[in-house]
PyMOL Python script that loads the backbone (N, CA, C, O; Angstrom):
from pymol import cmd

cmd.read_pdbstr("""\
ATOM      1  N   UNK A   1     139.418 177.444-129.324  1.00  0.00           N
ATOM      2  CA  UNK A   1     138.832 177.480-130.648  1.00  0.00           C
ATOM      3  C   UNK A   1     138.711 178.947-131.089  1.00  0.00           C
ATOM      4  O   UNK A   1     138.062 179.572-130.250  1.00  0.00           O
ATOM      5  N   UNK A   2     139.170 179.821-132.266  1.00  0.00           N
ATOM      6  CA  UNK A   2     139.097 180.652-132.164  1.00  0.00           C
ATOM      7  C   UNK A   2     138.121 181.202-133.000  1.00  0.00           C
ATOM      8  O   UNK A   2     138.468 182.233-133.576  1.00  0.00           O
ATOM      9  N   UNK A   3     136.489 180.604-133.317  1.00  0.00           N
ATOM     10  CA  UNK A   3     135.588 181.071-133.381  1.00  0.00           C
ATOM     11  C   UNK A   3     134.131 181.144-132.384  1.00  0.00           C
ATOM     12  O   UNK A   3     133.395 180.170-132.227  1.00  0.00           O
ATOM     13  N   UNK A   4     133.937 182.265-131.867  1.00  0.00           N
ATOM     14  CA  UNK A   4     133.275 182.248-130.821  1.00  0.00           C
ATOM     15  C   UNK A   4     131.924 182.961-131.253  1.00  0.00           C
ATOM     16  O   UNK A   4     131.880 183.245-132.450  1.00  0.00           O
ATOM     17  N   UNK A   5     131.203 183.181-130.758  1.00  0.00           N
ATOM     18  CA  UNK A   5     129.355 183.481-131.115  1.00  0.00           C
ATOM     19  C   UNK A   5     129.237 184.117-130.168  1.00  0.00           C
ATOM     20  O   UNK A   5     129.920 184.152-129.144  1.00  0.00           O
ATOM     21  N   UNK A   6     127.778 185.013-130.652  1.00  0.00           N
ATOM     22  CA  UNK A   6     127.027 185.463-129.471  1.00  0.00           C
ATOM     23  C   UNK A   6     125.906 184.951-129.781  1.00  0.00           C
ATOM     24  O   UNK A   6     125.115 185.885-129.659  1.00  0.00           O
ATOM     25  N   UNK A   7     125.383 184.111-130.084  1.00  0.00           N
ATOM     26  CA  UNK A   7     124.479 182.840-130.851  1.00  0.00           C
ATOM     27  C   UNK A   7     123.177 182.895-130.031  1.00  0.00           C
ATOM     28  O   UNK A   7     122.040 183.080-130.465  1.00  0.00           O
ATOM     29  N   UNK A   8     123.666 182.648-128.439  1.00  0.00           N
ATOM     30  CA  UNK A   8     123.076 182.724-127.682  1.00  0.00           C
ATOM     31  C   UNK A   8     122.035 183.851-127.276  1.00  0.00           C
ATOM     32  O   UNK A   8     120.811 183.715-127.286  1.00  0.00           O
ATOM     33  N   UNK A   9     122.704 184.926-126.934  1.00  0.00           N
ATOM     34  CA  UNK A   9     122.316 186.174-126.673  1.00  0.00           C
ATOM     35  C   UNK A   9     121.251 186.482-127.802  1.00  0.00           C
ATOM     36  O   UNK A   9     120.159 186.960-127.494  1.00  0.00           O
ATOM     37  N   UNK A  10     121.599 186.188-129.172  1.00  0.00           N
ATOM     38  CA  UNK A  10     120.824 186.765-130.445  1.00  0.00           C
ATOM     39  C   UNK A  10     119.196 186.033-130.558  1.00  0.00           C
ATOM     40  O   UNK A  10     118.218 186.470-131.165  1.00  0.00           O
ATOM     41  N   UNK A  11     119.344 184.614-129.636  1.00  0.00           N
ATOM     42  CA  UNK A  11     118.240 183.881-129.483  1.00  0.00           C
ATOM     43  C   UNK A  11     117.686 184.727-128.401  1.00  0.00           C
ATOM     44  O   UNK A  11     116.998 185.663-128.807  1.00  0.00           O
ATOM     45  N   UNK A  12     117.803 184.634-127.312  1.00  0.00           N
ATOM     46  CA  UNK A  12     117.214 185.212-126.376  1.00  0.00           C
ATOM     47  C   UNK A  12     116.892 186.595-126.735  1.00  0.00           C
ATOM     48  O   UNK A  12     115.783 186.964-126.348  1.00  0.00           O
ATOM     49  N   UNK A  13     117.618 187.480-127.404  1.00  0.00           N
ATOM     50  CA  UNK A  13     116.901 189.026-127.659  1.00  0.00           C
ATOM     51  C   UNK A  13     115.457 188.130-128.374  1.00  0.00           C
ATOM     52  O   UNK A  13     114.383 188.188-127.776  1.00  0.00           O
ATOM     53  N   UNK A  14     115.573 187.422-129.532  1.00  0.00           N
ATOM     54  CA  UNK A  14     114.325 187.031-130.169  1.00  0.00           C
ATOM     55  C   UNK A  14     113.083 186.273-129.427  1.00  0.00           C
ATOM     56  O   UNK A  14     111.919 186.317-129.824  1.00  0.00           O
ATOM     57  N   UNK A  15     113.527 185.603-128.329  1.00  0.00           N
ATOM     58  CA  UNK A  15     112.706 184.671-127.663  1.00  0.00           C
ATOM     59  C   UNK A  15     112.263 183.698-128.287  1.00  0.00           C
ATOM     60  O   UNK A  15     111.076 183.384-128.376  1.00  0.00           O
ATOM     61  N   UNK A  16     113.446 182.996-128.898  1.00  0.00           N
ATOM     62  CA  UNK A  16     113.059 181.686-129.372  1.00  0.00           C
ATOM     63  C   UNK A  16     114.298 180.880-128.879  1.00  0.00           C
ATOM     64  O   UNK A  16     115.384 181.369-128.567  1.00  0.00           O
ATOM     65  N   UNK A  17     113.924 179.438-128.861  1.00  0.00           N
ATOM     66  CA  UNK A  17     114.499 178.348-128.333  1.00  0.00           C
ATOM     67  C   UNK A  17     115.439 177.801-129.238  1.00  0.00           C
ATOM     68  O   UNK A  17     115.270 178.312-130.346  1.00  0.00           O
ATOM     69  N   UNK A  18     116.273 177.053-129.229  1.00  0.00           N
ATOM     70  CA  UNK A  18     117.419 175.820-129.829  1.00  0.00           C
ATOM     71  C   UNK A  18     116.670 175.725-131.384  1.00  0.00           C
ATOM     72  O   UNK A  18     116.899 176.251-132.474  1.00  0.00           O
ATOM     73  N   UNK A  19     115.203 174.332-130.631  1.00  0.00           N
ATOM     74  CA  UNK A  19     114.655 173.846-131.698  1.00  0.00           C
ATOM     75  C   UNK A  19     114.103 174.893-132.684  1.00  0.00           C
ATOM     76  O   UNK A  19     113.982 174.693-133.892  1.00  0.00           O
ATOM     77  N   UNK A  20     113.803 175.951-132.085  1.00  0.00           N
ATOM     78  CA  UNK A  20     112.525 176.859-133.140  1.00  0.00           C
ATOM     79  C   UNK A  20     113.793 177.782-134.331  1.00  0.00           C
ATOM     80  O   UNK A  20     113.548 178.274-135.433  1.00  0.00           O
ATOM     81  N   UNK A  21     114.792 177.750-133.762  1.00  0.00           N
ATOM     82  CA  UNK A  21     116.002 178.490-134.430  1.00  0.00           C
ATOM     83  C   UNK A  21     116.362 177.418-135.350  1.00  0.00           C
ATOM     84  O   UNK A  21     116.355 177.710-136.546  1.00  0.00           O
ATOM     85  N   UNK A  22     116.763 175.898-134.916  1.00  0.00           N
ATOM     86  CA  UNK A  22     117.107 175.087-135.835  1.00  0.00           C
ATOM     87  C   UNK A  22     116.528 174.811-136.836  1.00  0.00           C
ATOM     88  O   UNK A  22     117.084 174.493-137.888  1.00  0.00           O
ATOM     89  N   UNK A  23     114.541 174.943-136.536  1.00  0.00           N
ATOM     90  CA  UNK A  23     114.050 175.221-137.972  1.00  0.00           C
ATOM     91  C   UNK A  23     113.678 176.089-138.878  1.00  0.00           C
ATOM     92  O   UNK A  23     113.246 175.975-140.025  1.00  0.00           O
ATOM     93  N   UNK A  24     113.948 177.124-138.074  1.00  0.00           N
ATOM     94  CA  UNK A  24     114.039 178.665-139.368  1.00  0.00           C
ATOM     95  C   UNK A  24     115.263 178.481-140.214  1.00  0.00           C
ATOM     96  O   UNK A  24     115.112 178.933-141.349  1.00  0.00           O
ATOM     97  N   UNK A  25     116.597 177.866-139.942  1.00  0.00           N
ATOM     98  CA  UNK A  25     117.620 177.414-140.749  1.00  0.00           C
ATOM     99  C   UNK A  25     118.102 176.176-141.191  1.00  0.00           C
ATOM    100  O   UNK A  25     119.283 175.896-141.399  1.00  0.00           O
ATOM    101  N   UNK A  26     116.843 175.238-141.362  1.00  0.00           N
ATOM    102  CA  UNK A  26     116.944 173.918-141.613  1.00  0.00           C
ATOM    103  C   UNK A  26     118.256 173.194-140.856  1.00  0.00           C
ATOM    104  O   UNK A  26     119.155 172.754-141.572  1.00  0.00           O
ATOM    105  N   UNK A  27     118.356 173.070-139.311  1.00  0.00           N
ATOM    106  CA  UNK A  27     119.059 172.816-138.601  1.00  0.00           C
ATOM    107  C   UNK A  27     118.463 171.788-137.832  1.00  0.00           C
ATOM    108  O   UNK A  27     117.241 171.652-137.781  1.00  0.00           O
ATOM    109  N   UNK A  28     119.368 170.961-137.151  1.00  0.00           N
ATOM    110  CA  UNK A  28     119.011 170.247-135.908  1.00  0.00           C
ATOM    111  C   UNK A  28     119.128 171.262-134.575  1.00  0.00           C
ATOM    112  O   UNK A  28     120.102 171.986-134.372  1.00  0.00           O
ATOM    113  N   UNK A  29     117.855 171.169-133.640  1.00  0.00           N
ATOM    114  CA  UNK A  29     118.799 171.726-131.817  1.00  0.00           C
ATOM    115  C   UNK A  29     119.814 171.273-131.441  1.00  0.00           C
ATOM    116  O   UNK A  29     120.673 172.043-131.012  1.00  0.00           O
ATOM    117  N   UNK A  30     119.983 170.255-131.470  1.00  0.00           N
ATOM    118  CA  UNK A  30     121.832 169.653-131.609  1.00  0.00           C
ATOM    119  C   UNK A  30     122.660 170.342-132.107  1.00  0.00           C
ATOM    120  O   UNK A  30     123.648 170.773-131.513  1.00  0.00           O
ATOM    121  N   UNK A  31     122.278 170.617-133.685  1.00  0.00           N
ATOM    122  CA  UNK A  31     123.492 171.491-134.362  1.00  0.00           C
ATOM    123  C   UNK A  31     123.776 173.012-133.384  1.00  0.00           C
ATOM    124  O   UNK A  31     124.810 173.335-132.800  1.00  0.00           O
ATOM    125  N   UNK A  32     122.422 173.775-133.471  1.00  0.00           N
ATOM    126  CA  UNK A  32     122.318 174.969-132.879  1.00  0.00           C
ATOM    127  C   UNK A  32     122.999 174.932-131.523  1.00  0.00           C
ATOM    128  O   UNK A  32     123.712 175.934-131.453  1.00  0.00           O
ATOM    129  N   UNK A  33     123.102 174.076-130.219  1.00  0.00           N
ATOM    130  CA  UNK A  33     123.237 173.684-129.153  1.00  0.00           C
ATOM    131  C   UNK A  33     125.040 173.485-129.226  1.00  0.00           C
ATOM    132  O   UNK A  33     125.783 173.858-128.318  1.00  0.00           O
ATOM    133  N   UNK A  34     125.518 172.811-130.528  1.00  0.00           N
ATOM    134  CA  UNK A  34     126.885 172.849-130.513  1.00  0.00           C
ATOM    135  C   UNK A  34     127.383 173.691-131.253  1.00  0.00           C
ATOM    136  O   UNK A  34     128.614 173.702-131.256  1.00  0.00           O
ATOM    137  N   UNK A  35     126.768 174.562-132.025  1.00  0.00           N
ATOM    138  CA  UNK A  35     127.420 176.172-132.405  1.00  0.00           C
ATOM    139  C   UNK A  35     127.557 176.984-131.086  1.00  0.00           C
ATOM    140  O   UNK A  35     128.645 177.500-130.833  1.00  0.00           O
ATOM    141  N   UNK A  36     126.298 177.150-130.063  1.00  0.00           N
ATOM    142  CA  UNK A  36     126.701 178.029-129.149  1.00  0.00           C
ATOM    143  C   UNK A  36     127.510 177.821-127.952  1.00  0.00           C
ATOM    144  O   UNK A  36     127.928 178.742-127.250  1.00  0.00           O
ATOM    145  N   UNK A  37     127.768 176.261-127.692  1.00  0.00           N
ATOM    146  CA  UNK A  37     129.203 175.720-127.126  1.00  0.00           C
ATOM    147  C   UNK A  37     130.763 175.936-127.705  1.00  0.00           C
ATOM    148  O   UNK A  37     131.820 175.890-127.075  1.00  0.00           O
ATOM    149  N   UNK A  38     130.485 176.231-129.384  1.00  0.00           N
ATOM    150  CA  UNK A  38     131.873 176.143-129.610  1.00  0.00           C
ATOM    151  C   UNK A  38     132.232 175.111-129.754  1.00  0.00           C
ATOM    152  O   UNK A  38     133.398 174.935-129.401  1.00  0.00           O
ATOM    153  N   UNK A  39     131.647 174.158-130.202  1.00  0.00           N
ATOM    154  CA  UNK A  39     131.689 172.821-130.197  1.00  0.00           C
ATOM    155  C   UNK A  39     132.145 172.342-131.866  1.00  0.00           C
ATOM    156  O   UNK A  39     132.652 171.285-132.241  1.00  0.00           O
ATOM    157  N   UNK A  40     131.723 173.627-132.706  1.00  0.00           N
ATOM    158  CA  UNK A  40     131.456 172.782-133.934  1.00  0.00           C
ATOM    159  C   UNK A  40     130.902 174.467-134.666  1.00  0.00           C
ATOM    160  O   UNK A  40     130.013 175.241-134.310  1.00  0.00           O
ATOM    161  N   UNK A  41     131.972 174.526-135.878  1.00  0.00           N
ATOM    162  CA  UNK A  41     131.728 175.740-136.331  1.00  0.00           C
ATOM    163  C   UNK A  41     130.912 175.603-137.754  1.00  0.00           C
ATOM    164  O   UNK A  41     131.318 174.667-138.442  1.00  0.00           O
ATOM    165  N   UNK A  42     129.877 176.342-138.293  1.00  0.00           N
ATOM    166  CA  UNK A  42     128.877 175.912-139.135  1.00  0.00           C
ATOM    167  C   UNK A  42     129.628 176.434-140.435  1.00  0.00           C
ATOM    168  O   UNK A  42     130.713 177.015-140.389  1.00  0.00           O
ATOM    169  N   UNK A  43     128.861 176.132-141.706  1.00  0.00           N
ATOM    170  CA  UNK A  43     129.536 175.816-142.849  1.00  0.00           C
ATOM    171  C   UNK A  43     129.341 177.751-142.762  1.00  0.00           C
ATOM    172  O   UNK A  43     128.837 178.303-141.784  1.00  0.00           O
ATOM    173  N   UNK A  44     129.747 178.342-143.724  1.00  0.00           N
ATOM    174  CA  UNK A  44     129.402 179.408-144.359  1.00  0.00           C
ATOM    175  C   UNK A  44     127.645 179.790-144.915  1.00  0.00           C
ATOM    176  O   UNK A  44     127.161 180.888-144.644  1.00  0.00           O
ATOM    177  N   UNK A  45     126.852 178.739-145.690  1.00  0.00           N
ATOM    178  CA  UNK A  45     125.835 178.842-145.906  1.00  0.00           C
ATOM    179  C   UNK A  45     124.757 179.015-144.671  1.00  0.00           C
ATOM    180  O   UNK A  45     123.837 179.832-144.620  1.00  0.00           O
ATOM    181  N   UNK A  46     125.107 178.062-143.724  1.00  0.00           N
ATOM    182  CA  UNK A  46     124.275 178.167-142.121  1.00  0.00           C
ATOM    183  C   UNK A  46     124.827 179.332-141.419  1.00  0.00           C
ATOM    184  O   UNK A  46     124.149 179.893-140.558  1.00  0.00           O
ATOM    185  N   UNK A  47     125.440 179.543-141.576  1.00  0.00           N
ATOM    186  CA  UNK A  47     125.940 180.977-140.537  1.00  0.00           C
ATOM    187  C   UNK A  47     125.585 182.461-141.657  1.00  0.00           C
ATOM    188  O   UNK A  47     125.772 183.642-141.364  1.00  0.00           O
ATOM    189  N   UNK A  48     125.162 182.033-142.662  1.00  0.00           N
ATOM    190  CA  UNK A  48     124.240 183.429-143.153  1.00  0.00           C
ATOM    191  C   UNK A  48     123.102 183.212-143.270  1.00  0.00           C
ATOM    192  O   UNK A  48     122.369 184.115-143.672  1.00  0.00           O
ATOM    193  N   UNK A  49     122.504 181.745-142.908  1.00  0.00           N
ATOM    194  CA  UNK A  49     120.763 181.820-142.729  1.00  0.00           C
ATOM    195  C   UNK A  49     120.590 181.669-141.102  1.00  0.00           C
ATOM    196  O   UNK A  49     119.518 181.384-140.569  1.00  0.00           O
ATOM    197  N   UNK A  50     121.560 181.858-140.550  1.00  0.00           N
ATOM    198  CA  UNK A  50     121.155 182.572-138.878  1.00  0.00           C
ATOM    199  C   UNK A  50     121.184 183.818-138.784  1.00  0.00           C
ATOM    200  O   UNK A  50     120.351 184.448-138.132  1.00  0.00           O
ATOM    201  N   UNK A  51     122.364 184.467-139.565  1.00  0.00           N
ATOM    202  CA  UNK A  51     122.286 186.262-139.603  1.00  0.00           C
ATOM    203  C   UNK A  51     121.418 186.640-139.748  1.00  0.00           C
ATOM    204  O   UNK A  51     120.909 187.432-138.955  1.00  0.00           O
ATOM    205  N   UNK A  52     120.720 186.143-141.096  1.00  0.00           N
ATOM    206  CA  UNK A  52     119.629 186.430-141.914  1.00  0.00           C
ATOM    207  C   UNK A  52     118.596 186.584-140.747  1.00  0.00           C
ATOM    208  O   UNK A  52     118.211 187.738-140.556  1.00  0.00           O
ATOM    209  N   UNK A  53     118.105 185.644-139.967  1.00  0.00           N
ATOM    210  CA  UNK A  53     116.576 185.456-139.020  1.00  0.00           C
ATOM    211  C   UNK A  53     117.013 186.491-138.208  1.00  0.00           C
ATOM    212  O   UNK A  53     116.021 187.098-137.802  1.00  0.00           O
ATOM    213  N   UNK A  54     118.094 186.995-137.761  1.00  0.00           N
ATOM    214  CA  UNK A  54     118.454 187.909-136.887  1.00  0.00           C
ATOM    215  C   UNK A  54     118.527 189.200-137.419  1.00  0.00           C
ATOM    216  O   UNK A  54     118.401 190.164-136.664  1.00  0.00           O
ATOM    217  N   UNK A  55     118.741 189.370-138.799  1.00  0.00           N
ATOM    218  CA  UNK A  55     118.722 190.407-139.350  1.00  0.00           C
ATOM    219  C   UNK A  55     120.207 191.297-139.138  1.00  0.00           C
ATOM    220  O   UNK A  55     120.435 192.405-139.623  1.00  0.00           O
ATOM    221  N   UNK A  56     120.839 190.744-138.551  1.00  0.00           N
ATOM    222  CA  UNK A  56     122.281 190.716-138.767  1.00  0.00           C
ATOM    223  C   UNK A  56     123.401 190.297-139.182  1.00  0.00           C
ATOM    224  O   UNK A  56     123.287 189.128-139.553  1.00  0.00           O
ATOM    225  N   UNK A  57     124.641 190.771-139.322  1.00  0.00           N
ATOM    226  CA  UNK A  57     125.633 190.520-140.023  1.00  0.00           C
ATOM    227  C   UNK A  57     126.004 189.574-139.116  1.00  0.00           C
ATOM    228  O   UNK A  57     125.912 189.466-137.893  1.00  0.00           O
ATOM    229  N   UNK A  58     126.812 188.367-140.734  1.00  0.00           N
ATOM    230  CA  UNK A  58     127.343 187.232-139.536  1.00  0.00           C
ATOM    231  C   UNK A  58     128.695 187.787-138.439  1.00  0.00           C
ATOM    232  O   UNK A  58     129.048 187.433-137.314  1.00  0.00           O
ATOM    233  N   UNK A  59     129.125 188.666-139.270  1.00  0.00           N
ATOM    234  CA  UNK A  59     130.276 189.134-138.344  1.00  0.00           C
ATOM    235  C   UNK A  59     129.880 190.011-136.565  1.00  0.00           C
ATOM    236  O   UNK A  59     130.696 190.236-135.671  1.00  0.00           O
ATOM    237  N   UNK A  60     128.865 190.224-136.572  1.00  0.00           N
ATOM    238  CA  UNK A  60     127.968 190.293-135.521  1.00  0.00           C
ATOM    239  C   UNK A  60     127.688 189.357-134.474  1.00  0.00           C
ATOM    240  O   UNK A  60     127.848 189.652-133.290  1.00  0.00           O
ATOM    241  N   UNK A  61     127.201 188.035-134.931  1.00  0.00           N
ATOM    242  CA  UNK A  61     127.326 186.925-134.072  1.00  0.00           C
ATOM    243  C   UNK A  61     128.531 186.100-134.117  1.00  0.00           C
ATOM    244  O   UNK A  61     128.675 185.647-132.982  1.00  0.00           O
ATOM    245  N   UNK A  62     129.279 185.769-134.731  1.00  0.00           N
ATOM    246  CA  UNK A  62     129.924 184.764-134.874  1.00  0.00           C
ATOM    247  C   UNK A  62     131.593 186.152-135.284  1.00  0.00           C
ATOM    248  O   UNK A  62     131.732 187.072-136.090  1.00  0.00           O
ATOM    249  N   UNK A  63     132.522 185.515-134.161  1.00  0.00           N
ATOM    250  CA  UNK A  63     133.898 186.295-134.097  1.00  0.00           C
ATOM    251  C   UNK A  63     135.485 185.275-134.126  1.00  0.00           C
ATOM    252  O   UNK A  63     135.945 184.304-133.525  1.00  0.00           O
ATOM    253  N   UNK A  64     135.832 186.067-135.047  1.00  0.00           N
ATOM    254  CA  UNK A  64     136.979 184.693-135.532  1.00  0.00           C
ATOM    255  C   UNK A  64     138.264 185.246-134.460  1.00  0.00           C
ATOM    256  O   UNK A  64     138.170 186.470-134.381  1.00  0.00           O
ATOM    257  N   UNK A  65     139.123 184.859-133.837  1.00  0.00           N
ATOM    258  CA  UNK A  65     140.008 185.246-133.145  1.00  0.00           C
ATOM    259  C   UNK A  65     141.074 184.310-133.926  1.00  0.00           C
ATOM    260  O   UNK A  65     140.964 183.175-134.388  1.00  0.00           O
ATOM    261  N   UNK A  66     142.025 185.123-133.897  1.00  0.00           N
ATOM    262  CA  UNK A  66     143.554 184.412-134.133  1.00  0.00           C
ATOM    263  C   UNK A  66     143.994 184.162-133.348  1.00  0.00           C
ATOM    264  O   UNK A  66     144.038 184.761-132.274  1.00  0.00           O
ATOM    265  N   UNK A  67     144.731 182.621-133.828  1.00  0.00           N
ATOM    266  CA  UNK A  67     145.184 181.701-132.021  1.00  0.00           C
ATOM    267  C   UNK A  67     146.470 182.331-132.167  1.00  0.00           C
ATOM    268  O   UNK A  67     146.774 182.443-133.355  1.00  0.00           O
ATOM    269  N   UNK A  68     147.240 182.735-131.450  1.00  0.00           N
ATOM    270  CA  UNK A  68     148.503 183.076-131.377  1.00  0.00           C
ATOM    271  C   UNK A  68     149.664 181.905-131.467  1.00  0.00           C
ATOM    272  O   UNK A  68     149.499 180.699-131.279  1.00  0.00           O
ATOM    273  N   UNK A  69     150.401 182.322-131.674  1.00  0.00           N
ATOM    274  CA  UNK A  69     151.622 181.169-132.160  1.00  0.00           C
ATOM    275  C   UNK A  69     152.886 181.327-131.375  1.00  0.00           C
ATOM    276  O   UNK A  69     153.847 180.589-131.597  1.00  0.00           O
TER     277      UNK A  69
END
""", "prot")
cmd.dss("prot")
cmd.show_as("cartoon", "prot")
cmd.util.cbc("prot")
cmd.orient("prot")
């Protein structure tokens, strides 16, 4: 998949959990839980109200790689 996160890491600098992240961005822990698997890439609007709580750029957490051909 060639969008990958540091989703994870950005929670833990903050010390907050799945759920407490999913509701600073009107999210499910599910949703949050399958962004930082790579499971499931978030719309544009959710991936700038996670920057936002982090106070960083989405291009910071979240890294687009080109699949090669």
């Amino acid at each position: 998949m060639p969008l990958n996160n540091r989703l994870k890491e950005y929670r833990a600098r903050l010390g907050i959990n799945q759920r407490q992240l999913g509701a600073m961005v009107g999210a499910s822990r599910q949703t949050v839980s399958l962004i930082e698997r790579g499971d499931y890439s978030p719309s544009v609007t959710l991936a700038l109200k996670i920057a936002k709580v982090f106070s960083a750029s989405v291009e910071d957490i979240f890294i687009y790689e080109e699949e090669e051909v």
